[in-house]
N, C-alpha and C positions, 0 to 999 in steps of 0.2 A: 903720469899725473893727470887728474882732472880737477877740472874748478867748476864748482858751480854756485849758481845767483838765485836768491830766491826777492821773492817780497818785498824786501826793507829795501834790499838795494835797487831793485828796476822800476818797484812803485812810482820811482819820484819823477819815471820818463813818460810821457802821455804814448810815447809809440817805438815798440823796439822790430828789429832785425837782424836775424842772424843768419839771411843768405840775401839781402839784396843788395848787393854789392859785386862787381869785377874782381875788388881787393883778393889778393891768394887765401886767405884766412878764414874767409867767408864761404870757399868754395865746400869745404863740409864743414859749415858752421861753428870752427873754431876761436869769432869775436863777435860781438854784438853792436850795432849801431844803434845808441839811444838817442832817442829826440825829445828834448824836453820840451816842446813848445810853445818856448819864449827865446829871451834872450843867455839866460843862466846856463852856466855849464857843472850843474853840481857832480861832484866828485863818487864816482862808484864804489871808491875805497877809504879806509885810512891807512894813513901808512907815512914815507917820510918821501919827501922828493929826490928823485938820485941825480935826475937832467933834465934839460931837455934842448931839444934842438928844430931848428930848422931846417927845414931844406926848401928846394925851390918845386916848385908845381908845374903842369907843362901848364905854354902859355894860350887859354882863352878868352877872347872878347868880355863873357860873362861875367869871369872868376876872379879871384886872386892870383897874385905869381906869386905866394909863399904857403907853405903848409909846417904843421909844428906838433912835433912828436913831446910829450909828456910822459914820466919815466918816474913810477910810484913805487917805492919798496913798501909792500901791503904789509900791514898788519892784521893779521888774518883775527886774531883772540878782539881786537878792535872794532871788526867790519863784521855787525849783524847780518846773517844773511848768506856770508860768503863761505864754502869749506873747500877743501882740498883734499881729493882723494888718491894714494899711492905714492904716498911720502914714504921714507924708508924707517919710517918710526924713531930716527936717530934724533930728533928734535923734531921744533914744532916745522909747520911745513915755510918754505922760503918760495914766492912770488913774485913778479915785478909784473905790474899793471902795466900795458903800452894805453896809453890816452891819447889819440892825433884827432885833430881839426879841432886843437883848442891854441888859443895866443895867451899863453900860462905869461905871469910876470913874475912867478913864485919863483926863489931861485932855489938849488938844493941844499936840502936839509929842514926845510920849512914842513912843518908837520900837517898836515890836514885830517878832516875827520869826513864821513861819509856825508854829501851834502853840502859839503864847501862848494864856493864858486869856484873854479879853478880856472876862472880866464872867459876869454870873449872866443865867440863861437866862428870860424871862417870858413869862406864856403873859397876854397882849393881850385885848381884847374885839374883835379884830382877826378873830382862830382863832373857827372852829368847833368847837363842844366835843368832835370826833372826832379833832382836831387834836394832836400831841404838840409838844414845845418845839421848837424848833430855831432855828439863823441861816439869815435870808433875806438871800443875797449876790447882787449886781448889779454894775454898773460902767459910769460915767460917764466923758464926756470933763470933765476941769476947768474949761472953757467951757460946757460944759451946766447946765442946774438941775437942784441936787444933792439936793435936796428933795422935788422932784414926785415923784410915783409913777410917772407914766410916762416913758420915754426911756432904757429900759438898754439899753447896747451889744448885739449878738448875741451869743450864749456858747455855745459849744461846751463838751459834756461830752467828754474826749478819754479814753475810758476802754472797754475790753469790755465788755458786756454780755449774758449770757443768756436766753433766752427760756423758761422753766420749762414743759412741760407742766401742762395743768392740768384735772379732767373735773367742775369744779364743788362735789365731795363732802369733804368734811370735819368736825372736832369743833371744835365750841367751847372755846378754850384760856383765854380770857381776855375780858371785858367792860367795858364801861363803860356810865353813862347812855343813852348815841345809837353805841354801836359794841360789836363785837364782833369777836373774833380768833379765826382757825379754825387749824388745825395744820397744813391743808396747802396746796400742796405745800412738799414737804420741801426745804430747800435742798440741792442736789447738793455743795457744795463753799464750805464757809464759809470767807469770805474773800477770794470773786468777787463782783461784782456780778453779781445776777439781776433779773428782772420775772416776769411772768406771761406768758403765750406768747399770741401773737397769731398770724396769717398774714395778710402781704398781697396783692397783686393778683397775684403770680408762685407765693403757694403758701410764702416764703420764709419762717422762723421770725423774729418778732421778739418784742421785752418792748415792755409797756403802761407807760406815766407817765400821770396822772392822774387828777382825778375823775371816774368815769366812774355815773352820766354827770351829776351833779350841778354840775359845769362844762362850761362849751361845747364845750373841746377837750383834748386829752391827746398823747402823742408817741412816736414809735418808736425804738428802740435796738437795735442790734447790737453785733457784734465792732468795729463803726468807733463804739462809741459812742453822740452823738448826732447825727453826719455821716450819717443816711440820706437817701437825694432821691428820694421815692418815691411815686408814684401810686395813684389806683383803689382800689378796696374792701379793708379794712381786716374781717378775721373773728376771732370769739373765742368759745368755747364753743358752738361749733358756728352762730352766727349773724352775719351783719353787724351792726358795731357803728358804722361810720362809713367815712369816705373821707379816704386822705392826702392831702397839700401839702404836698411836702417832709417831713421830720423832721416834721410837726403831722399829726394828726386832728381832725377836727372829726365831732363824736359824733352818727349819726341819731337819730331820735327815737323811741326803745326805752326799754325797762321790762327795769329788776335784778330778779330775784325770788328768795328765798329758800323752801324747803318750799312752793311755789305762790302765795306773795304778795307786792306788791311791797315792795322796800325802797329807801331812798334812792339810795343805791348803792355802790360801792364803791371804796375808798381804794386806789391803784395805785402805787406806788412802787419804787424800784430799793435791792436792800438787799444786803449783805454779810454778814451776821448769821445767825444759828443760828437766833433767833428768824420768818424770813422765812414770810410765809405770807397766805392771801388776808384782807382786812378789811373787813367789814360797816359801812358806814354806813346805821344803823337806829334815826333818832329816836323814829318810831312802831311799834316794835316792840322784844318781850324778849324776847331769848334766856340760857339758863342754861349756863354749864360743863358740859361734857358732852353737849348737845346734837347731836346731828345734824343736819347741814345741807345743801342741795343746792341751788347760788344756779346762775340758768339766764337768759339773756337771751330777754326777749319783743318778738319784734320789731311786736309791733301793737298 
């Protein structure tokens, strides 16, 4: 079985992902991490609540010690947007949304519609502290274990995506502890989903997802989304950065550098938002507002 999201459902998040994440699920982008951009956790589905649970987070200075798994029987005829393919035609298809890093108060049975709040958004000892809130959405068959971390259905992102040019240079807009936010590039047309531009083995524009390269592997998007099927060397900023399999990259073993020195790397993301721009993950390094920056891949 696959699921996939289009429009109605991801429009409502200013910025999604579906490989920048550790989490097992992400590793060939089988959930999506939506960020809505405030504090709201609107719902990806409808459907009827089945659970949800707690568990505990490991323990960081930064974080919380709690994280909270949300457990959606979808209603698929309900949730514009969403379909399922390779159901065995014996009925309609059967779902269960996993939702975590939401503090749901809903208890089960409580019906929701697409855009509900579904609770207050927590930031986990789960996240790296580069990490902003969001729901992490997945889908199981209701015979599968709804609890593991691994085993989410394949997901299709069904949405366009742009590939931003990008030649590295930028200022520093905004910081934190272990990251920084540079201003550029500029979103062409807020409102679209973008990434940062890649080219693969054909020369062809695409957008980057993931940690790159601070995770194993990250993934390509076009105009079809995240439907690319694509081969061979994967370039970015003028260097190879990796090699596809299908929709995934898997990241060679290169150095981020910012003003000549390395940094952990960089947060890759598809965003709709004004605010879209490249982001420095840099534990061991400060950077200030206003800063100039020139982050460059070293491929040795």
């Amino acid at each position: 079985m696959e699921v996939t999201l289009g429009p109605t459902v991801l429009d409502q998040y200013d910025r999604l992902s579906l490989y920048n994440s550790p989490y097992p699920a992400h590793d060939a982008g089988h959930a999506v991490d939506c960020y809505p951009g405030d504090d709201a956790a609107p719902s990806p589905v409808a459907g009827t609540v089945r659970e949800t649970l707690t568990v505990r987070a490991p323990p960081r200075d930064y974080a919380d010690d709690e994280d909270h798994l949300l457990l959606v029987d979808v209603d698929v005829s309900a949730t514009p947007g969403l379909s399922v393919a390779g159901n065995d035609g014996s009925g309609p298809p059967a779902v269960v949304a996993r939702v975590m890093h939401v503090d749901s108060p809903l208890d089960p049975g409580t019906r929701v519609a697409v855009g509900d709040d579904l609770g207050e958004l927590v930031f986990p000892g789960f996240f790296g502290p580069w990490v902003d809130p969001h729901l992490h959405v997945g889908f199981r068959r209701p015979d599968q274990h709804l609890r593991r971390a691994s085993g989410s259905l394949p997901l299709v992102a069904d949405i366009p995506v742009e590939g931003v040019p990008w030649d590295g240079t930028g200022e520093v807009v905004a910081t934190g502890d272990t990251w920084a936010m540079l201003d550029a590039p500029d979103h062409p047309a807020p409102g679209r989903f973008v990434g940062l531009e890649a080219t693969d083995s054909d020369g062809t524009r695409v957008a980057l997802d993931g940690g790159f390269r601070h995770y194993d592997c990250g993934g390509l998007f076009d105009e079809r989304g995240s439907r690319r099927d694509g081969t061979g060397p994967v370039r970015f900023l003028g260097e190879r950065v990796g090699v596809a399999d299908g929709r995934s990259v898997v990241w060679d073993d290169v150095t981020v550098t910012a003003n000549g020195e390395p940094v952990h790397g960089l947060s890759l993301f598809l965003a709709r938002d004004a605010g879209f721009g490249a982001k420095l993950v840099c534990p061991d390094r400060e950077f200030a507002v206003g800063d100039s920056v020139t982050v460059a891949v070293d491929p040795t």
